[in-house]
N, C-alpha and C positions, 0 to 999 in steps of 0.2 A: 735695802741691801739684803742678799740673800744667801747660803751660802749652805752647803752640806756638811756637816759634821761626822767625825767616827767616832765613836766609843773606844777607847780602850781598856784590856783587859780588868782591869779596876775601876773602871765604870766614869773614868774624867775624859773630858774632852776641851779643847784647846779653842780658845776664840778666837779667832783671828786679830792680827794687828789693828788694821783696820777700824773695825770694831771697837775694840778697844779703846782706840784711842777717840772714835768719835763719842762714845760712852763715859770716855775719860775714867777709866777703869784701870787698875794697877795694884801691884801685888798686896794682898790682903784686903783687897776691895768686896765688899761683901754682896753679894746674892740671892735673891730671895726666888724660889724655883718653886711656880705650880702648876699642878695637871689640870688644866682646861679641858675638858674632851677628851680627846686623844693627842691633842696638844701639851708640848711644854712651854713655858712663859716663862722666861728669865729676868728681875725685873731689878736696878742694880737700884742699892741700900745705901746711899754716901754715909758717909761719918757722920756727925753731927757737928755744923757750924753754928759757929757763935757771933755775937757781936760783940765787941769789945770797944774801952772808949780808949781813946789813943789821945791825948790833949785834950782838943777840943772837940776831937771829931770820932765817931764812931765807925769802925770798919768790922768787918766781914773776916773772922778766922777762920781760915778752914783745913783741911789736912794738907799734910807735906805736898806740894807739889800742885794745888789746886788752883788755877786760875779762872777769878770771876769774871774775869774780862772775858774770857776766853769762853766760859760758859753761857754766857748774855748770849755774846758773837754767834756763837752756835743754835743756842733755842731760837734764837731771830730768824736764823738762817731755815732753819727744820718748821716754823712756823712759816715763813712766805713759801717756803718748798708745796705744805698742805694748803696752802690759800693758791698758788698757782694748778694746782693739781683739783680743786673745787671749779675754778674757774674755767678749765679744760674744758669740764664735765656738763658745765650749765650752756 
């Protein structure tokens, strides 16, 4: 996904939704920005999850609004993406 950004006058620029939401990114989400080259690299910092025991069972805390299901769902999805994208190529 590609996408032009503007700067504005104070120097912040706005991710798109999109993004966002495929990053699972939201307000006070933290960011970690380096200059590569002449490149920037935005590279997102989640909170820190824990594991908690709940009875019997152990589960996964994570911040407000975080779903692991949801995160699995996606890295699966972003990894057969680059395995199909490998396979194009050979």
């Amino acid at each position: 996904m590609t996408t032009t950004l503007t700067v504005d006058k104070a120097g912040r620029v706005v991710i798109p939704k999109p993004i966002r939401e495929k990053m699972h990114l939201q307000e006070g989400s933290r960011l970690r920005v380096e200059l590569v080259g002449d490149r920037l690299e935005l590279t997102h910092e989640p909170s820190e999850v824990q594991l908690e025991r709940r009875g019997r069972r152990r589960v996964i805390v994570g911040w407000e609004g975080f779903d692991a299901a949801q995160a699995v769902h996606d890295a699966r999805e972003d990894h057969m993406e680059r395995l199909a994208v490998v396979r194009r190529e050979t």
